[in-house]
Structures are given as C-alpha cells and as structure tokens.
C-alpha positions as CSV (number, residue, x, y, z in Angstrom):
1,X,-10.9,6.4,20.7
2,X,-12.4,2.7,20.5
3,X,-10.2,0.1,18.1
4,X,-7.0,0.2,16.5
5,X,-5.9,3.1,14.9
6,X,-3.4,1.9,12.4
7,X,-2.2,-1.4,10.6
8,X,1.2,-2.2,9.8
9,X,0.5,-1.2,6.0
10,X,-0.9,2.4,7.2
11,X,1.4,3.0,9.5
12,X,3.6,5.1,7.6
13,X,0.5,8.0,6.7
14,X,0.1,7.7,10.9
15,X,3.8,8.6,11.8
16,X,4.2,11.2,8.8
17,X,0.6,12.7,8.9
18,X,-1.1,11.9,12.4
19,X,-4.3,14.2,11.7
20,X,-4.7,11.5,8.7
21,X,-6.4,9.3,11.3
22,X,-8.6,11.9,13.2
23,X,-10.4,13.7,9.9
24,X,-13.4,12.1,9.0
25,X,-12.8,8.4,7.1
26,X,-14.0,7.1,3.5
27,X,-12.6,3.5,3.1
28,X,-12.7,2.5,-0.6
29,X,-11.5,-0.4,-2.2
30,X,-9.8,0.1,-5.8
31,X,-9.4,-2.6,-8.6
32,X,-5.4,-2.4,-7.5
33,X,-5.8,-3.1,-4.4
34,X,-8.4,-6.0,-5.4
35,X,-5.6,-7.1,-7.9
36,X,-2.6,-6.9,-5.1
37,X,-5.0,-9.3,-3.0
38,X,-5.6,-11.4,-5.8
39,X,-1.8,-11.9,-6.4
40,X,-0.5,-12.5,-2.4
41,X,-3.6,-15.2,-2.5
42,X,-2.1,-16.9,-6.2
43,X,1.9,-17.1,-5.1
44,X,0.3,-18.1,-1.1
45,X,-1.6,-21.2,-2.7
46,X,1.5,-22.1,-4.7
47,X,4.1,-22.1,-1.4
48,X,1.6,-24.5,0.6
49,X,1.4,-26.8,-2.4
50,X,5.0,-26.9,-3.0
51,X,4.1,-27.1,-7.0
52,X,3.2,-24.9,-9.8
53,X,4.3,-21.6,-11.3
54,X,5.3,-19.1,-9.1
55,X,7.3,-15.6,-9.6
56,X,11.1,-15.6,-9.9
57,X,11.2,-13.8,-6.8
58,X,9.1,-16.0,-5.0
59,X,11.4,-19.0,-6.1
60,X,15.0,-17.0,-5.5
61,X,13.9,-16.5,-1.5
62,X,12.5,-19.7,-1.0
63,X,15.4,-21.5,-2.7
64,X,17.4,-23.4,0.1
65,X,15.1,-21.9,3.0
66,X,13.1,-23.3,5.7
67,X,9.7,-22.2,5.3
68,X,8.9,-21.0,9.1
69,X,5.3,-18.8,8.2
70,X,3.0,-17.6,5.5
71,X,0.3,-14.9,6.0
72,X,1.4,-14.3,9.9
73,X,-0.3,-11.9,12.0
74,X,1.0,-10.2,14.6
75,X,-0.1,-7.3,16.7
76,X,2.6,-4.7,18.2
77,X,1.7,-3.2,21.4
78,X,2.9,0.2,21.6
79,X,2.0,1.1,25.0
80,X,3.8,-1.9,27.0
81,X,6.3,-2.5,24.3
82,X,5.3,-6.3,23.2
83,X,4.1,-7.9,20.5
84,X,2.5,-11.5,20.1
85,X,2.0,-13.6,17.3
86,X,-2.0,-14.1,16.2
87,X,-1.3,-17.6,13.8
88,X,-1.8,-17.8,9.6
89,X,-4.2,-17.4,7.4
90,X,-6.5,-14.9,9.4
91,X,-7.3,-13.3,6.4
92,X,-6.7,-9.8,8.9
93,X,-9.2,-11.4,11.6
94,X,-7.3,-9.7,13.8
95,X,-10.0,-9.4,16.6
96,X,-10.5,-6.4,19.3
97,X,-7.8,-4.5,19.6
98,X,-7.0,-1.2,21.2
99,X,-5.8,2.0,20.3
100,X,-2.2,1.4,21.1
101,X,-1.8,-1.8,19.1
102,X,-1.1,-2.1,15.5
103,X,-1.9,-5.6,13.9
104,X,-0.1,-6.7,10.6
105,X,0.8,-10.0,8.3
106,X,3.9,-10.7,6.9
107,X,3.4,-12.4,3.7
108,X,6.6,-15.3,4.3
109,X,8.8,-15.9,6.9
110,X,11.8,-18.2,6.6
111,X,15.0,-19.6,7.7
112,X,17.9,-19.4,6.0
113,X,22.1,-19.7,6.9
114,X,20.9,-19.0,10.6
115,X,19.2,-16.3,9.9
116,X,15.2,-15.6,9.7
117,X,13.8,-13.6,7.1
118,X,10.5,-11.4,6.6
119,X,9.3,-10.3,2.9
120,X,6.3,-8.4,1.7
121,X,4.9,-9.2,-1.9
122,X,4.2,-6.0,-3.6
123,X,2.2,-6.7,-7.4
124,X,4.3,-3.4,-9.1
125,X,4.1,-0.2,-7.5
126,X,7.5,0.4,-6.1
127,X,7.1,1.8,-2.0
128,X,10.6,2.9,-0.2
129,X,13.4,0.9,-0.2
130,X,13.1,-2.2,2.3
131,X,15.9,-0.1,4.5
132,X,13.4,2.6,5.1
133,X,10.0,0.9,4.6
134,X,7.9,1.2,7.6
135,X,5.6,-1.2,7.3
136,X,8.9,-3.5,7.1
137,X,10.3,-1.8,10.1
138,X,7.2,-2.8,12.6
139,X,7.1,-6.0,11.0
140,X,10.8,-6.7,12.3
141,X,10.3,-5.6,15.9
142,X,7.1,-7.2,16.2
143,X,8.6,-10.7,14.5
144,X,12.0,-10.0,16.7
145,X,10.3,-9.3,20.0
146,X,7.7,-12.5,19.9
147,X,10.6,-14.5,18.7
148,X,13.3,-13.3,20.7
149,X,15.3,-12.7,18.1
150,X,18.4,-10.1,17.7
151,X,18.3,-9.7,14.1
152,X,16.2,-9.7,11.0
153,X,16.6,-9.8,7.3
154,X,13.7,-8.0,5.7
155,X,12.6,-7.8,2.0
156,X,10.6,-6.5,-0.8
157,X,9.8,-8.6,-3.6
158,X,8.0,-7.2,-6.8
159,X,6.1,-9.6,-8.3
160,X,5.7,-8.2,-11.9
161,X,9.9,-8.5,-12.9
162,X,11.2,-10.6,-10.0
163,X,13.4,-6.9,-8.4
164,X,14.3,-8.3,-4.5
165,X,14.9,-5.3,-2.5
166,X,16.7,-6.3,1.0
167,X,18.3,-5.0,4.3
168,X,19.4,-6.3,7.6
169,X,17.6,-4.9,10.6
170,X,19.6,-4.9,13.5
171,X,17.3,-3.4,16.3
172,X,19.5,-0.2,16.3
173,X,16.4,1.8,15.1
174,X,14.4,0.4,17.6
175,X,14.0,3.1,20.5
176,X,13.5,5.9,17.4
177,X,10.6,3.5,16.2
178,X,8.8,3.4,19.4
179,X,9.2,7.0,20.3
180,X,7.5,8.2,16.9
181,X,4.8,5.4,16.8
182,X,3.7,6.8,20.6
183,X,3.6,10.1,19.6
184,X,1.7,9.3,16.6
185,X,-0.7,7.2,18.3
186,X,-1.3,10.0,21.3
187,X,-1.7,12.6,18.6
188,X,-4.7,10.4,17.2
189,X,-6.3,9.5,20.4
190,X,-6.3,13.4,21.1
191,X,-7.9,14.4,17.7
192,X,-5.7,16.1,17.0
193,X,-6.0,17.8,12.9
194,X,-4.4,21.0,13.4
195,X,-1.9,19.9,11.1
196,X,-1.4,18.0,8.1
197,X,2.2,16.6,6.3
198,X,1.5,15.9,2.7
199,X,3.8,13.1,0.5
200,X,3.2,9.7,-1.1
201,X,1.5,8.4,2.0
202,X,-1.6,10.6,0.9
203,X,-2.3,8.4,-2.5
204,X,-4.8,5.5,-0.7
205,X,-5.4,8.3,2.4
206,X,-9.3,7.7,4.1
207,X,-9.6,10.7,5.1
208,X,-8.2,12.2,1.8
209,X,-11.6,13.8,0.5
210,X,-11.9,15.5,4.1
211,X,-8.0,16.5,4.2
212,X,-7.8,20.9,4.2
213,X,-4.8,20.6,3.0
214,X,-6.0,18.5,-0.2
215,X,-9.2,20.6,0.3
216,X,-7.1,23.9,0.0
217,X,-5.2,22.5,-3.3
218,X,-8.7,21.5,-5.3
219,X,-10.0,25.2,-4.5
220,X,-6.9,27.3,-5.6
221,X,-5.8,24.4,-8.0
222,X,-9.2,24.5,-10.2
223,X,-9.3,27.8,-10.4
224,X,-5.9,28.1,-12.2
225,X,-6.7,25.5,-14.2
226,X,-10.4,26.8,-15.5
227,X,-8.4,29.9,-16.9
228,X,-5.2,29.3,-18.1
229,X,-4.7,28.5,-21.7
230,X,-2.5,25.7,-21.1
231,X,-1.6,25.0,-24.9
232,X,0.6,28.1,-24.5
233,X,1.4,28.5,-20.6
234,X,2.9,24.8,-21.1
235,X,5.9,26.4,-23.3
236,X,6.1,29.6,-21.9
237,X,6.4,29.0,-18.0
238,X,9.5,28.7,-16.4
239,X,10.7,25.3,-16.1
240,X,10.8,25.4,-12.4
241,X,7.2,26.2,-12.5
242,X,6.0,24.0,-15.2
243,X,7.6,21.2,-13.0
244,X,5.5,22.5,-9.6
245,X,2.3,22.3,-11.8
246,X,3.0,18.9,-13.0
247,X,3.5,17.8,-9.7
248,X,0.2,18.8,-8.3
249,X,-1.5,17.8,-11.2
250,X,-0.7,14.5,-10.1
251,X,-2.1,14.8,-6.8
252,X,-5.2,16.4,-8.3
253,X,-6.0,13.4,-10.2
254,X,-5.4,10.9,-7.1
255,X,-7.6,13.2,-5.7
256,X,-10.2,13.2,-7.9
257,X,-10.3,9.3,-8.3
258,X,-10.6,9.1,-4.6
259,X,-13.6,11.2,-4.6
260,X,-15.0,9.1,-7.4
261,X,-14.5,6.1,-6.3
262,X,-16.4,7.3,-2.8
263,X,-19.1,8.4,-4.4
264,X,-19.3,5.5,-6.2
265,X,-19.8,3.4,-3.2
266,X,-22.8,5.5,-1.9
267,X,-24.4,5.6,-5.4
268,X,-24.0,1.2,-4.6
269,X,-26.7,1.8,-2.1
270,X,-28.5,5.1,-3.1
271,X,-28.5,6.3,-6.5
272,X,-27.4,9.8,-7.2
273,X,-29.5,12.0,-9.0
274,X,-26.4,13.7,-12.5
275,X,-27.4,15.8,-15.0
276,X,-29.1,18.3,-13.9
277,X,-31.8,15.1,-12.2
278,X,-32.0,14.1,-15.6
279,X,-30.5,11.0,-14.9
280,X,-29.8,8.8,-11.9
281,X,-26.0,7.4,-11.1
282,X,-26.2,3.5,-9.4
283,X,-24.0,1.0,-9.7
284,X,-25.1,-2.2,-11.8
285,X,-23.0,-5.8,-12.1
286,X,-21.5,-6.3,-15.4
287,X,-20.2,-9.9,-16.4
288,X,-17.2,-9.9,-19.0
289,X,-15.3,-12.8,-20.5
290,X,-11.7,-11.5,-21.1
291,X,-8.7,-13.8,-21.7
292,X,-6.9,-14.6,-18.7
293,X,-3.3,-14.2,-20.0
294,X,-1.9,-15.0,-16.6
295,X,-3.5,-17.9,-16.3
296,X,-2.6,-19.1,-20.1
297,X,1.0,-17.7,-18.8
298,X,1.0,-20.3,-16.3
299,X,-0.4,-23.4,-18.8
300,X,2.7,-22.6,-21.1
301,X,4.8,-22.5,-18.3
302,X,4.0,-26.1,-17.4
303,X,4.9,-27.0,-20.6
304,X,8.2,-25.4,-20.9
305,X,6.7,-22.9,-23.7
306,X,7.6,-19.5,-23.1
307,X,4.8,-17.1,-23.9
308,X,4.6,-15.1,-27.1
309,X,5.3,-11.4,-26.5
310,X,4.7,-8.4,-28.8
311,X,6.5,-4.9,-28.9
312,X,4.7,-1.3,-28.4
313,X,6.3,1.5,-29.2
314,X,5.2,4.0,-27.2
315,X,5.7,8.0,-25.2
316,X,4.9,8.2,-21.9
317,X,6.3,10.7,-19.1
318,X,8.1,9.6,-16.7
319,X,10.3,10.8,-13.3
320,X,14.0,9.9,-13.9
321,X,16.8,11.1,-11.5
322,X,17.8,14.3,-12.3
C-alpha cells in the first residue's frame, strides 16, 4: 500500500472498522462538509487579526491564553513511535507520507495557567465527548511527543451555541492507542475486508457504497420496505421492533445520499443517461443571491445590535436518553 492510510479526522472508522480502508474508495465532498470548512477558515481569519466577531467559544478559550498555533499539522508515526510538527496554514499539504503515518491539524493551540491546550472547531454535529474522541486522542500524543510535553488539555468547541466540551489527557492511554492504531494500520496494508464493524463512523465512510455489510442492509432492507403497508405496521409492531426499523431507516438514507452524491460526481464529467434514456443527468452551475444572515449577524454585532429572531413552532423526532 502506497500513501497514508488515515488522517487524524478518519481515524476513528480505521480503528473501529479496518476493512473501511481496503474496500474500494468514492471520496465526495457534501455541502456540510464545504460549510464546516467555510467556518474553521471565518473564526481562523478572526484569531490572526485579533478583531471582529468571533463565536462565544472561540472567545471563552482564547480569553487570558497565549496563542501558541492555529491550523498546525502534524504527522504521527506509528511505526517508530514519533511524531513531528509540519508548520500552519498547510491547508492539509501534508506531503508524501507512508502507510504508517497519520497526518492531522489542530485548529488552536494555546497556553494557558501552565498548561497547553488543543481544540477542534466542530460547525454543529455533536462527535464523542472530547474524553473519548479519537481524533482528539492522536492529536494529544502527536502535540505531546513533538513538544515533549507530559500533559494535555484537549477540547471541543461547537460553533453554532458556544457548548465547550473538555478533558485532561494524561498519557495514561497512550500504550492502548498505539497498540490499536498498529493493528489497524497492519490490517489495512494486508487488505484485509473479511470483516466489517458498523456504527456512527460509517456516516461520511468512502468506501460506504462498496461496504457488504451496507450492501447486505439495502438488499434485505428494500425489500421489506417495497411490501409493507407501513401506515398500519407503524402502530401495530412491537415497540422494540418499530425502534430497530427506525434505526436502519436512518442508515438507509445516509446510505442513499452517499450513493447520490457519487453518482453525482461522475454525471460532473459524464452525463448519465435517467428515464428510461429519455433524458440525460449532468451537473450544471447555478448562481443564487440569498441573504447572507451570518454575515448581516456579524454587521449588527459591530454595532452592539442584537439580531432579530423569530419563533417556529415545530415536531420533529428526536433521540433522547431513555
């Protein structure tokens, strides 16, 4: 195997689900993800300048801290145990790499009572706690080892309502982390796919549309679908059951906008021949002029105005604690 075959961010699907990075690969990039970008590169600008609107949580860490790095790239060498820092602002330049290292940027690193601190901007979708994040987790021991540092405060901050998620890291998990990230890693170089682990780490998957256990789900999954009369199956299953089917309804649909979005990007470069060959799928560039309410956020902000909200009521469903 040639390159790199995780990044910090990925490297949870590569520990959980190592076939993930042998099956066949279809790299798409959604408007979230173009969104999340857009963000980190808005509160980024903002912390070099020193001025201008920034998120609560943005503020709150760098309140009374020594600014020490933004957008830092590192690369964590699993085989001999080392990691080195690569500089800022690489925009994930992170060169040649091998199979055994795993490259990453931390979005700020500071100083602060003594103590440095690493935190990852996150737009709104909530990930696992900072305690048991892993792409927090090789962030620390690559930051610790090319600093030579003992200890790490790591955090989460969620850029849409200011929630700061944060734990100390200690190094006690270290010999655990690099015993699972080898094995991972091996189990990739070998191609290994004879097994596959599904969980959240399967929603932005590449190799999700070749996945036989995703592949498995869609075939019995549609089937069921096609000829139940859900109208009345919804009130008469078991609850147990109607809570299974919800469940993989979910994954279904993730499913199904992966696909999409992949076969949008081949219809980019060669249109795809829908209904019945009546018609012809491409992919054409459409201009809109929509108001930019963060950006009108950030003029009222200058001048002390809060912005105007409005109440909707509505229903939604939604996973609480049982």
């Amino acid at each position: 195997m040639s390159g790199n075959v995780t990044s910090g961010s990925a490297v949870e699907r590569l520990v959980e689900c190592p076939s993930s990075a042998s099956l066949p690969q279809a790299r798409t990039t959604t408007p979230e993800a173009l969104g999340g970008r857009s963000n980190h590169d808005r509160v980024e600008s903002a912390i070099r300048a020193g001025t201008g609107p920034m998120p609560g949580v943005v503020r709150g860490v760098l309140d009374g801290a020594e600014v020490l790095g933004i957008e830092e790239s590192y690369v964590l060498d699993v085989e001999s145990r080392t990691a080195r820092r690569l500089g800022e602002g690489l925009q994930r330049g992170y060169g040649k790499l091998s199979a055994w290292e795993i490259p990453m940027t931390l979005d700020l690193r500071t100083r602060k009572g003594g103590t440095q601190r690493v935190h990852d901007w996150k737009s709104r979708m909530r990930v696992s706690p900072a305690a048991d994040n892993w792409q927090l987790r090789v962030l620390s021991l690559a930051v610790r080892l090319a600093h030579g540092l003992d200890r790490l405060t790591i955090g989460l901050g969620y850029l849409d309502d200011s929630e700061l998620d944060e734990a100390e890291d200690d190094g006690s998990r270290d010999e655990q982390t690099w015993y699972l990230l080898r094995r991972a890693i091996q189990s990739a170089i070998d191609g290994d796919v004879s097994s596959q682990h599904e969980g959240p780490w399967c929603a932005y998957c590449p190799a999700i549309s070749a996945c036989p256990a995703k592949n498995r789900m869609v075939r019995m999954f549609a089937g069921e679908l096609s000829q139940t009369d859900w109208e009345r199956a919804a009130m008469e299953l078991p609850l147990e059951r109607a809570g299974d089917i919800y469940d993989r309804l979910e994954s279904f649909e993730k499913l199904l906008s992966r696909a999409k979005e992949a076969l949008k990007a081949r219809a980019a470069w060669e249109p795809l021949p829908v209904d019945g060959g009546r018609k012809r799928l491409t992919v054409v560039q459409v201009t809109q002029n929509r108001f930019d309410s963060a950006k009108a956020k950030e003029l009222l902000a200058e001048h002390n105005i809060e912005a105007p909200t409005k109440a909707t009521t509505f229903t939604q469903a939604k996973k609480v604690k049982a």
